[in-house]
C-alpha positions in Angstrom: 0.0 0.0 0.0 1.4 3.5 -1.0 1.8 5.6 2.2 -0.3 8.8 1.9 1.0 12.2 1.9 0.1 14.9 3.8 1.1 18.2 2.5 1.2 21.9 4.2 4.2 24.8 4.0 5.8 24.2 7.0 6.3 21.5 8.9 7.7 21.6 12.8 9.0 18.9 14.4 8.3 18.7 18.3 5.6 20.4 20.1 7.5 21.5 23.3 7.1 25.2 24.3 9.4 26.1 20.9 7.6 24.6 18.9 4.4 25.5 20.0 5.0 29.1 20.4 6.7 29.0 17.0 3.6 27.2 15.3 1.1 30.3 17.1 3.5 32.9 15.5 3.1 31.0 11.8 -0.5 30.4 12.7 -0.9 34.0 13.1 0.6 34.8 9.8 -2.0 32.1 8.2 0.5 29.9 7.5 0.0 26.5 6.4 1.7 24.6 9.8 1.7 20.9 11.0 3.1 20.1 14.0 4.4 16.5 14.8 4.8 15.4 18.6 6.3 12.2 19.4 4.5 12.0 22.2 0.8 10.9 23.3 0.1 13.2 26.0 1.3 16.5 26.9 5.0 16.7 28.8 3.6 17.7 33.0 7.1 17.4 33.9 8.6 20.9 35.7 12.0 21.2 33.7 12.5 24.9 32.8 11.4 27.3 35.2 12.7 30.4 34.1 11.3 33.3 32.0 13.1 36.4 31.0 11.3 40.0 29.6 11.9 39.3 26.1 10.3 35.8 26.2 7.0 37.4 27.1 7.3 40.3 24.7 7.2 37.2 22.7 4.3 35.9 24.4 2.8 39.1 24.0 2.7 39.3 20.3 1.1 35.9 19.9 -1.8 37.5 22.6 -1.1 34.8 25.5 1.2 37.0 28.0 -1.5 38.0 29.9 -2.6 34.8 31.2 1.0 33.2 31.1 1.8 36.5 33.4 -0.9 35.7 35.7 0.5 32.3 36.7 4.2 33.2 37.0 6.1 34.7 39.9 8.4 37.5 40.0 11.3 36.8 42.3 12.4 39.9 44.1 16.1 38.8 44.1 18.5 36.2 43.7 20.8 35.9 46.9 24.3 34.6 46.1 25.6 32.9 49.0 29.0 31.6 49.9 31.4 29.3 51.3 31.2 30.2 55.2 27.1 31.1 54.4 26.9 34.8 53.8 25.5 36.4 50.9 28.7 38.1 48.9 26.0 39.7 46.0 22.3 40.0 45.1 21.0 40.0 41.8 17.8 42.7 42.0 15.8 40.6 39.5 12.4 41.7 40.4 13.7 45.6 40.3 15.6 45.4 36.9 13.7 46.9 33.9 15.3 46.8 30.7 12.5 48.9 29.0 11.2 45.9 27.1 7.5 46.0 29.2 8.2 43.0 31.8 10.1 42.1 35.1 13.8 40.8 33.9 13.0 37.2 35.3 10.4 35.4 36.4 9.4 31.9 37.3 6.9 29.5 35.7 5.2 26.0 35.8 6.6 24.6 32.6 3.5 22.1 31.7 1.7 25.0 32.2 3.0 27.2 29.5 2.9 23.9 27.4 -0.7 24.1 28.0 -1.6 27.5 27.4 0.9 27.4 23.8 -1.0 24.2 22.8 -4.8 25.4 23.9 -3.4 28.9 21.2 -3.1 26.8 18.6 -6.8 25.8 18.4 -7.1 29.6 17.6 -5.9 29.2 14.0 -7.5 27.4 11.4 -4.3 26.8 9.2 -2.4 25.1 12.0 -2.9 21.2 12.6 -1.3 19.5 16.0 -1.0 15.1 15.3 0.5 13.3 18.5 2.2 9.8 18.9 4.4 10.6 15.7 7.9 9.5 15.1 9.7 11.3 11.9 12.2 8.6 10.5 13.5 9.4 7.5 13.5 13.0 5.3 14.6 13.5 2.0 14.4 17.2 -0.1 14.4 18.5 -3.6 14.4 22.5 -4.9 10.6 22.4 -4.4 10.5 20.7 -0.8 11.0 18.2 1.6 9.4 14.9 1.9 9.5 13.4 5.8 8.7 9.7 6.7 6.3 9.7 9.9 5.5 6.1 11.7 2.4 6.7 14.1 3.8 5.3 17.7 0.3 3.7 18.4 0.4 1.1 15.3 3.3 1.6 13.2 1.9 2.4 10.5 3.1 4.9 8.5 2.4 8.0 6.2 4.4 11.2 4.5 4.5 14.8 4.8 5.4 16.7 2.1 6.4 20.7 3.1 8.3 23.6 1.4 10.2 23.9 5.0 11.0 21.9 8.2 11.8 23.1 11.4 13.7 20.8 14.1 12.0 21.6 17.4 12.4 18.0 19.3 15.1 19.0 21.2 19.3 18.1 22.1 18.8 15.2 21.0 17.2 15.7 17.4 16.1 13.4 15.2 16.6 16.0 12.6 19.5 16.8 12.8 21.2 13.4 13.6 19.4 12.3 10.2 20.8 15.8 8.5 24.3 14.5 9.9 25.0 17.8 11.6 26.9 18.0 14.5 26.9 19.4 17.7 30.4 21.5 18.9 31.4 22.1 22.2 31.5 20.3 25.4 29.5 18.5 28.4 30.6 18.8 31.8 31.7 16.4 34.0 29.0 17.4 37.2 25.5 16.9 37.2 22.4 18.4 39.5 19.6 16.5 40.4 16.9 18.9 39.9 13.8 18.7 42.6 10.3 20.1 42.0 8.5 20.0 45.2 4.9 21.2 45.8 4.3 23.1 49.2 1.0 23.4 51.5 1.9 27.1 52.0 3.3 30.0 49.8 7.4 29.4 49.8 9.9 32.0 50.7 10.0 35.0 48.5 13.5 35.6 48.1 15.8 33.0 45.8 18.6 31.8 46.6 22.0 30.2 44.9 24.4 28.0 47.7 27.8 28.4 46.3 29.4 26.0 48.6 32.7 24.7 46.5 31.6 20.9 48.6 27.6 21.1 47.1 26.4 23.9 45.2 22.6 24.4 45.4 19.9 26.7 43.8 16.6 27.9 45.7 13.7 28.9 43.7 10.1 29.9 44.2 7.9 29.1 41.0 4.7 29.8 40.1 2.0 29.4 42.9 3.5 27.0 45.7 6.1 25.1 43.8 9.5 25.4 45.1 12.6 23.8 43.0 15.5 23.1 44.7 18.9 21.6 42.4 21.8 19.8 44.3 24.6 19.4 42.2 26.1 15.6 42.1 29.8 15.5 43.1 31.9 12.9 41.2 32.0 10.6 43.9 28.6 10.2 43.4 25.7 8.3 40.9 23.2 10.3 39.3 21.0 7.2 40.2 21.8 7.7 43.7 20.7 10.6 44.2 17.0 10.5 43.2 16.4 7.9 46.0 13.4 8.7 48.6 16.2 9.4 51.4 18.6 11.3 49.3 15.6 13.7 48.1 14.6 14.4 52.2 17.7 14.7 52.8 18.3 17.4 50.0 15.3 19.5 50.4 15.3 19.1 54.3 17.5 22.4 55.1 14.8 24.3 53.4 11.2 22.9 53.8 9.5 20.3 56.5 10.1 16.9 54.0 6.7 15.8 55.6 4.9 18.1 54.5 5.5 18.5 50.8 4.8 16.5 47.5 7.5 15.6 45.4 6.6 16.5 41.6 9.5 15.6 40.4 13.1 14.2 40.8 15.8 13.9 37.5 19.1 14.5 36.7 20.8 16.3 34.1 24.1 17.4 32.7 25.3 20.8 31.9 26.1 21.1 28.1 27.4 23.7 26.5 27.3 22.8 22.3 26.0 24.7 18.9 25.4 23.2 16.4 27.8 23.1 13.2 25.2 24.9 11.0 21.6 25.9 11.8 20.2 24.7 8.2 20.1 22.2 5.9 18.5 23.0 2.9 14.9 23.4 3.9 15.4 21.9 7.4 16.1 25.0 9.9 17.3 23.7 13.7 15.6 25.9 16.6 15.6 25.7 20.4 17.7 23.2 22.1 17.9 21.4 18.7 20.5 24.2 17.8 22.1 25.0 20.7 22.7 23.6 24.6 23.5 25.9 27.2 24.2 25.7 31.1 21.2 26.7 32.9 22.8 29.2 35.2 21.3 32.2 33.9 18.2 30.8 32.6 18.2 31.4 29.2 17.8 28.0 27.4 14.6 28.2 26.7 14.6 31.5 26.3 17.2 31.7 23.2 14.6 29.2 21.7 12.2 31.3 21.6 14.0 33.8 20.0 14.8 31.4 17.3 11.1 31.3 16.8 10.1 34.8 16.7 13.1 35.2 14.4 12.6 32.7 11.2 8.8 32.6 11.8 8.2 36.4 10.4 10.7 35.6 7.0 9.2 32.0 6.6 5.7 33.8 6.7 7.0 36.9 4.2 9.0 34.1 1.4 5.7 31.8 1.6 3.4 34.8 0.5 5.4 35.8 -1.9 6.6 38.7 -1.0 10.6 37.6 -0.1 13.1 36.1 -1.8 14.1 32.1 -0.3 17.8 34.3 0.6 15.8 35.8 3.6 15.9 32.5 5.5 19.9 32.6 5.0 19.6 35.8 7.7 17.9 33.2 10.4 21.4 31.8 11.4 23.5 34.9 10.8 20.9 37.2 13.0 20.5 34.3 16.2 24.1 32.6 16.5 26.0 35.3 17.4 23.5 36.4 20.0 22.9 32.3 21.3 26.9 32.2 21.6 27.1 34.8 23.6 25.1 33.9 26.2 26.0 30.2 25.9 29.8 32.1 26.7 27.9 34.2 29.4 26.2 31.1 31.2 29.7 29.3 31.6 31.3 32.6 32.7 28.5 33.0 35.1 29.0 29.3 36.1 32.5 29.5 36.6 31.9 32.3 39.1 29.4 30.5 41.2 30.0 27.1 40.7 33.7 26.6 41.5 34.8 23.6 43.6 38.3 25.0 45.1 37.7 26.2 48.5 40.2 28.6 48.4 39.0 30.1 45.2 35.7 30.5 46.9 37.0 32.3 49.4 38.7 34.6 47.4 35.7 35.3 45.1 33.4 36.1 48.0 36.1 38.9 49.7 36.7 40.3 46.5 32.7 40.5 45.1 32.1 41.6 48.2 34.6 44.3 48.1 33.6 45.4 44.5 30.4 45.4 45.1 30.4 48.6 47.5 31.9 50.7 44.4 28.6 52.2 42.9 29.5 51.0 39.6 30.1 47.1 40.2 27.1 47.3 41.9 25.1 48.3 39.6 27.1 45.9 37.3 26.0 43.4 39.2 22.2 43.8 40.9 21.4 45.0 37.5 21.9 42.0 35.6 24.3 44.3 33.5 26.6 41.1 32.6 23.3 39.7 31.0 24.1 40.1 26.8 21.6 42.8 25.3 19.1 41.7 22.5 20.8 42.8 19.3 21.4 42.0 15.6 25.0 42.8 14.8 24.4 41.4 10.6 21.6 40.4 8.6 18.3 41.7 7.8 19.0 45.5 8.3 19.4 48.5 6.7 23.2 48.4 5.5 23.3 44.8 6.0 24.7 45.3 9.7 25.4 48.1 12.2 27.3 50.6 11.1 28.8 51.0 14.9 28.7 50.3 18.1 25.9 53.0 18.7 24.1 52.6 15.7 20.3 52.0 16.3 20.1 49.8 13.6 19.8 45.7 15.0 18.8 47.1 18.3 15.6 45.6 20.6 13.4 48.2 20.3 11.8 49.5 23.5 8.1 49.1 25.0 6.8 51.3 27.2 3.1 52.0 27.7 1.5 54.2 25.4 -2.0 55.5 25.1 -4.8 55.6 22.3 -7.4 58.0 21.9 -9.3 56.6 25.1 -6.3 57.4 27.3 -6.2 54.4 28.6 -2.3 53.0 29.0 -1.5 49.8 26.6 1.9 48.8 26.0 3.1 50.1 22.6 3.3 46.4 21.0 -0.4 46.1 21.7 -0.5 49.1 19.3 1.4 47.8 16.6 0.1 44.5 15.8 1.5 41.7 14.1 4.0 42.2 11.4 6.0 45.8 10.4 5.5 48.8 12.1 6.5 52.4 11.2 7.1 55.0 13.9 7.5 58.7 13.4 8.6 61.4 15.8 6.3 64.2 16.8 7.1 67.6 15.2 7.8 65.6 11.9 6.3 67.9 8.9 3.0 66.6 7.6 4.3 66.1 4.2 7.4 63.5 6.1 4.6 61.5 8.0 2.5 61.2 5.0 5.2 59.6 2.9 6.1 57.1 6.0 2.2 56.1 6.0 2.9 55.3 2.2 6.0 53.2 3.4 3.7 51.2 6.1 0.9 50.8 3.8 2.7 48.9 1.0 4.4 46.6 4.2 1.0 46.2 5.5 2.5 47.4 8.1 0.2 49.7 11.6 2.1 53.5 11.4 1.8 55.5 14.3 2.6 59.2 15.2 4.0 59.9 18.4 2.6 63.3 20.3 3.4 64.2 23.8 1.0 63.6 26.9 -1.1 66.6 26.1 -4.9 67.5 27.8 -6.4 66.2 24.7 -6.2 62.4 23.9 -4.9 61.0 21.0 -6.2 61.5 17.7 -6.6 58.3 15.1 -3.0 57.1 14.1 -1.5 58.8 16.8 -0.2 57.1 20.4 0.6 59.4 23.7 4.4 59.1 24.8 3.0 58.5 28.5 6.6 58.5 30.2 8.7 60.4 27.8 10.5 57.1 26.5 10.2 57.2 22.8 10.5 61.1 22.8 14.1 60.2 24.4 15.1 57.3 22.0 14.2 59.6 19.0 16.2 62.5 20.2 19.2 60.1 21.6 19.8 58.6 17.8 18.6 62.4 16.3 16.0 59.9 13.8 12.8 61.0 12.4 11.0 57.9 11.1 11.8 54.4 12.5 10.9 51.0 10.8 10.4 47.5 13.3 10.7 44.3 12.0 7.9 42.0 12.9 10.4 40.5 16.2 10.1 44.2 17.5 14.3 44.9 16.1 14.9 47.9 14.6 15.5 47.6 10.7 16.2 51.3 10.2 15.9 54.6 11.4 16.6 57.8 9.5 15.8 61.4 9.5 12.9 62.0 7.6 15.1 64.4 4.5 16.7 60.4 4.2 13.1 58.1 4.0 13.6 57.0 0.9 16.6 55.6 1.8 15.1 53.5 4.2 12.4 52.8 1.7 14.5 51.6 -0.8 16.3 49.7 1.6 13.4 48.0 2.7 11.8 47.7 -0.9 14.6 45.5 -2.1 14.4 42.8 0.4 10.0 42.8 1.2 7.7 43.4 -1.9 4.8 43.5 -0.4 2.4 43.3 2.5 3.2 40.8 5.2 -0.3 39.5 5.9 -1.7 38.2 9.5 -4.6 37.0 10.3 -7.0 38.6 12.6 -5.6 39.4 16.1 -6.4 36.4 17.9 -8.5 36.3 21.1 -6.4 35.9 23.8 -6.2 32.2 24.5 -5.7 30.6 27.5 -8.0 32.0 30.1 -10.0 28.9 31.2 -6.7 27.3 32.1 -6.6 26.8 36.1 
């Protein structure tokens, strides 16, 4: 019997929280999508905990922040505690605002996020979920690729034919093992055994990182009454050993009453820190952990994989309608490695502070942070989250290709504040936009300058808005209220008129307004036409308890 074939425009591979949030930014685009997952049932396990500010930006533009907000939990700080027991530094997570609309970090319940990303995708009539299947084999042409599924529950099997593939299922992709690509770097020799641990009262507020050279440890509160706490596994030791009933009390006695909680979950892991060789193969792309493994110090695993989403799904969306040349996609790598490296190279550095296992270099580390951190500037270097590297494109889909310099605008994460409409009422600025480009123009531009930069937004399909002051009037149509002075400043700090946002909220170019066609011919010879979305989608997610 000939298998049958099931064709759509883009297929993803693995419906974990990169997959799924990539599938609701394509959905919203109206894009063709299947999504495969291995598995029957949805993954409840607590693995990632951890949610940064530009993750729910992200969240935000496929209309599910608010109710994936809701149920997470802002951490006031991180206490970094060492050898002899005393704090030598505080990260001020809950106080950090890097002007992207959201707390710097904050904790979730990851099979709750699965839920809510799944429950989005019912939203959108052009995106198709099929569980319990197993991709075996893929082959491509110049028109597309043809993948070999085998259903888990009776073997049997069937083929998907797509113009493009993206490898979501994980660090240990099928994909990419079967596109023979591999993965550089290194993984460490310790382990943690990571604890998720269910409380019958709200835990403590205030996180909390052990860096005790003998057994490092991390404290977290999550979202409602979960508590994780991670016990790194010395080399003496099995990883086997040290999910045992007795070895689990005795690891999460110091902190809670062991009698009293419920143990979600206990599993081990392995820090890794690899990239893979190349990000594509043909019209296979590799997102998420499929692309790169980082430690989980600073949180940003998951993170960096949904930046690979809301990168490639705008260009697969603008090449699919027509209105982008294929070379687009060759940006997707160029645009997210650089910025995945660095904070793989961040997340060591940051491990290598913390997680030392001399004695007497833990000593030393906690005299001298300690001493560092009463100059003003190390301490702001430091509560801040300053080491943390900043969202930005250094090449690729840009005006000029790349920044020009270090201060350029250009590749830059554009800021959200809260802005206001004609009713007044304060929304934050993304809300505004929509999906898709967005054109921005200063106030005090001439009339003749704004009307030539709706021209430009119209022929991207793109929202244009027209900043004014907080005034006694409201807003008028097609203008927003600069509530807090924000945009007003980032205009007059890069002396721009007119700026253009990609659909992932980076800046493609900002000029004055005497130089818009520049920018127009800039953008003209890379997007032809409108990027079309569908129709905002209700948020999603709000039954969910």
């Amino acid at each position: 019997m000939t298998p049958s074939v099931q064709e759509t425009d883009v297929l993803i591979v693995g419906c974990g929280p990169v997959g799924a949030l990539t599938a609701n930014l394509l959905g919203q685009y109206g894009v063709r999508t299947l999504v495969l997952e291995r598995s029957l049932t949805q993954h409840n396990q607590p693995r990632a905990i951890t949610c940064d500010d530009e993750a729910l930006r992200i969240y935000q533009s496929v209309g599910l922040a608010d109710v994936l907000d809701a149920h997470m939990y802002t951490c006031p700080e991180v206490e970094l505690v060492g050898a002899t027991g005393e704090v030598f530094a505080r990260l001020g997570v809950g106080s950090t605002d890097f002007g992207f609309g959201y707390p710097a970090l904050r904790f979730f319940s990851q099979p709750f996020v699965e839920r809510v990303l799944r429950e989005g995708l019912a939203r959108f009539a052009s995106v198709t979920l099929r569980l319990g299947q197993q991709v075996e084999a893929y082959t491509q042409d110049e028109n597309g690729a043809s993948v070999t599924v085998r259903d888990v529950r009776d073997g049997s099997e069937s083929t998907v034919r797509a113009r493009y593939v993206l490898a979501c299922d994980g660090g240990r992709s099928t994909l990419r093992q079967l596109a023979g690509i591999d993965m550089v770097g290194s993984t460490y020799d310790e382990g943690m055994v990571a604890i998720s641990l269910l409380l019958p009262h709200e835990p403590p507020a205030v996180s909390r990182m052990v860096c005790d050279p003998y057994r490092h440890v991390f404290v977290a509160r999550c979202a409602g009454n979960e508590l994780r706490v991670e016990v790194m596994i010395r080399e003496d030791e099995k990883p086997e050993d040290m999910v045992q009933p007795e070895r689990v009390r005795a690891f999460i006695a110091p902190y809670v009453d062991p009698d009293t909680v419920t143990i979600l979950r206990a599993a081990t892991y392995v820090f890794n820190r690899r990239v893979a060789a190349r990000w594509r193969d043909g019209r296979l792309f590799l997102l998420g952990d499929a692309a790169h493994l980082m430690p989980p110090v600073l949180g940003q695993g998951l993170c960096s994989g949904l930046r690979d989403g809301a990168n490639i799904a705008w260009k697969l969306a603008a090449v699919l309608q027509g209105h982008a040349e294929p070379s687009l996609l060759d940006s997707y790598e160029e645009e997210r490695r650089p910025h995945a490296e660095a904070m793989l190279e961040a997340s060591v550095n940051m491990g290598r502070l913390v997680l030392t296992g001399s004695r007497p270099v833990a000593f030393m580390r906690d005299r001298l942070v300690r001493a560092l951190d009463r100059i003003p500037r190390v301490h702001r270097f430091i509560r801040d989250l300053e080491f943390k590297p900043r969202p930005v494109i250094l090449r690729g889909f840009l005006m000029g290709g790349g920044r020009s310099h270090r201060l350029s605008p250009e590749g830059t994460y554009f800021p959200q504040p809260r802005v206001a409409l004609t009713d007044g009422a304060p929304v934050l600025l993304d809300d505004v936009l929509g999906p898709g480009f967005a054109v921005i123009v200063r106030h005090g531009v001439p009339d003749a300058s704004a009307r030539a930069a709706q021209v430009l937004a119209d022929s991207l399909g793109a929202t244009c808005v027209r900043l004014v002051p907080p005034r006694k009037t409201p807003a008028q149509a097609g203008e927003v209220t600069d509530l807090g002075g924000t945009l007003a400043t980032w205009f007059h700090q890069h002396d721009v008129d007119i700026a253009v946002l990609r659909p992932d909220r980076y800046l493609f170019g900002a000029v004055r307004s005497s130089h818009l066609s520049w920018l127009s011919v800039a953008l003209r010879q890379r997007i032809q036409g409108p990027l079309r979305s569908t129709t905002p989608p209700a948020r999603a997610g709000a039954s969910v308890g």
